[in-house]
Each structure stands twice: as structure tokens, then as C-alpha cells.
N, C-alpha and C positions, 0 to 999 in steps of 0.2 A: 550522524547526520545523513540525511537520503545525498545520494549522487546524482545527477538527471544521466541518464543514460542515451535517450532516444525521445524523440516525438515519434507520436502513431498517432493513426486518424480512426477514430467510431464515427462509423456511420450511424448517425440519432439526430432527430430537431431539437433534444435535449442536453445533449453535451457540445461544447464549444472548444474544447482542445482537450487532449489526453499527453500524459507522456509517463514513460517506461519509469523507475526508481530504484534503484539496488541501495542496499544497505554499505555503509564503510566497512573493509574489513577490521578483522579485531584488534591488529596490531596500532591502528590508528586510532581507537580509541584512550586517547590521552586526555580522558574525562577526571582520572583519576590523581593524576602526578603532582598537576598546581595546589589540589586540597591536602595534598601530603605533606604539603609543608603550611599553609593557612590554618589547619585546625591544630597544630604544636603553634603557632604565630598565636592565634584566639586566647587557648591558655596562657600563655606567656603574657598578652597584654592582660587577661585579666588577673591574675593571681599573681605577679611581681610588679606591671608597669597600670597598673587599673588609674591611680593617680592622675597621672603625666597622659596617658593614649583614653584610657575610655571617660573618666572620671562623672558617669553618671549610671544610674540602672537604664533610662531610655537607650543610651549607644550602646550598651552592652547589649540589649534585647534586639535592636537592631541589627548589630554585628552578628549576633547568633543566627539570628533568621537570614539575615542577607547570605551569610554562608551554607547555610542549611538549605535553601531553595537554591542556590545556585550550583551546589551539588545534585540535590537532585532532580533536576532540568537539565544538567549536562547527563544525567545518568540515563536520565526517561527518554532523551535525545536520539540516542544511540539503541533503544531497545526494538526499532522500526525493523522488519525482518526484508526479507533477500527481493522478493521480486513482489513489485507492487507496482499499481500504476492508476498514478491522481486522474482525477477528472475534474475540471472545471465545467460548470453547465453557464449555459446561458444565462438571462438575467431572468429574474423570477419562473425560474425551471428548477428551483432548489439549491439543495447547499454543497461544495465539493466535498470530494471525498478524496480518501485514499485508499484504496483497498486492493488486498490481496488476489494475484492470479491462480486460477482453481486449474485444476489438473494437468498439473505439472510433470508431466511428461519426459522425460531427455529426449529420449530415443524418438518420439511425435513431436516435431516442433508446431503442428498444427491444433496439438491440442490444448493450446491456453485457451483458457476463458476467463470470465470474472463475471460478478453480479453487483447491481448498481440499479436501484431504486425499483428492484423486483424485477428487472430483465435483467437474460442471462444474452450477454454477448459474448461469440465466441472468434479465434482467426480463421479468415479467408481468405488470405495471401500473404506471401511473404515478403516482395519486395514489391511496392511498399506493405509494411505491416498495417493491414483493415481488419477492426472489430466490428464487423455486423450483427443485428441481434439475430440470436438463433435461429437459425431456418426452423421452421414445420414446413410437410406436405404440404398444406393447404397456405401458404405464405406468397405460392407466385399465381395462385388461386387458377388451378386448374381446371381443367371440363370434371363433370360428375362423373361423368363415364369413367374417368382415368380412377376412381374409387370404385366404382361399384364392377369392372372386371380386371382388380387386382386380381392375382394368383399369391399371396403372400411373397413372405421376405426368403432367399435363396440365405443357406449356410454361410458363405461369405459377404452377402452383406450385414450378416447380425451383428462381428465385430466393431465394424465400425460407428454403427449404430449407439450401440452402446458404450463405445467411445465418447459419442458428441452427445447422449442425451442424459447418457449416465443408467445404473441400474437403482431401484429400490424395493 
């Protein structure tokens, strides 16, 4: 099962709340214990007590199913991974999601991102956590001048660059 960890705010006219999700660790996963003894239970009702407990093929095919999807929904349950974070959009702004944070960094805590309905939003602060969508140049829509006598990019800003926009 996801954990809520935190609310965080995206700045969007698109999304209406976010918040943080970790995965359970694995030791709590106790998906599996209760079916450890229901599926020897299943047999047992049906090939000694079929009579007396199922006495039809309907609750037999019932019984099988009902335990067979309730194992594997507790299984599918638990397969959500480490760091994710839902998004609820507004009302007819689409459907939420859940989805994984992209560049997962330790050592940068500035560099999560995520992508969500073809924009990439990335952190621009930390307390409180804001997801803005990606900056571009052209995003606080400067004078043309400030493009046309660029000097190019200096050796130390190329790393970070290609931190937040990525290489391909």
C-alpha cells in the first residue's frame, strides 16, 4: 500500500493538489500469510467437507475466484515503487495520476522532476516543496536583445544545465 508521506504544492491551473507516496517497506508486506492458510482451508473444504461447506459447483467457482483475486490485489497492491507522487487535477482538467519522480538524485535534492500530461515539472524550493513547470529562457519572456548578444554558455554552467534539461 502507498504511504502519504507529505503534500507539495505544483504550481499549474491544471492540477489541484499533489502529495509525496513511498512504497511499505517489505517486511510489511503481509500479503502473503493469511492466503497461507486459506488456500490448504479451499482444498480441504473441497475434497473432504464439499458436502457440508461448498455443496454446489457455483460456490466452489466462487470461492476459487474470490480467493484468487483477493490474492492477487493484495499482491498488485504492494508492487507501487519508492517515490511517486499523485496528482489530482482539477475538474474536467483530466484524470489523476500517479507517477514516478524522474531524476533521482541523493546527493541533488533539487533535482526531482516528474512528467504529467506532457509537462515536465521540476523543484524550485525546498521548504516548502514547489513543483513548477520547467523553466526555458524564453519562460520570463525577456528583451530580444538578452538572445541576440548572448556570448554562449561558460564551462560551469553546462553541468547544471544538463542536470535540469537532461542530455540526448
Amino acid at each position: 500500500m502507498l504511504n502519504c508521506r507529505a503534500s507539495v504544492a505544483v504550481q499549474s491551473n491544471e492540477i489541484a493538489k499533489a502529495s509525496l507516496h513511498v512504497a511499505l517497506p517489505c517486511y510489511t508486506h503481509l500479503y502473503t500469510i493469511p492466503f497461507l492458510s486459506l488456500y490448504p482451508l479451499l482444498a480441504y473444504a473441497y475434497y473432504i467437507k464439499y458436502d457440508d461447506w461448498l455443496k454446489s459447483e457455483e460456490w466452489t467457482f466462487l470461492a476459487c475466484v474470490s480467493l484468487g483475486a483477493g490474492h492477487a490485489l493484495s499482491f498488485l497492491v504492494t508492487r507501487w515503487r519508492c517515490r511517486l507522487i499523485r496528482l489530482v487535477p482539477y475538474v474536467h482538467r483530466g484524470q489523476g495520476e500517479i507517477v514516478p519522480l524522474l531524476k533521482d538524485v541523493p546527493s541533488e535534492p533539487m533535482s526531482y522532476a516528474f512528467n504529467y500530461q506532457r509537462d515536465t515539472y521540476v523543484v524550485a524550493g525546498k521548504n516548502p516543496v514547489v513543483f513548477p513547470r520547467l523553466p526555458y529562457p524564453c519562460t520570463q519572456r525577456p528583451p530580444l536583445s538578452t538572445f541576440l548578444q548572448s556570448t554562449g554558455l561558460n564551462l560551469d554552467a553546462i553541468l547544471p544545465l544538463k542536470s535540469l534539461y537532461g542530455k540526448k
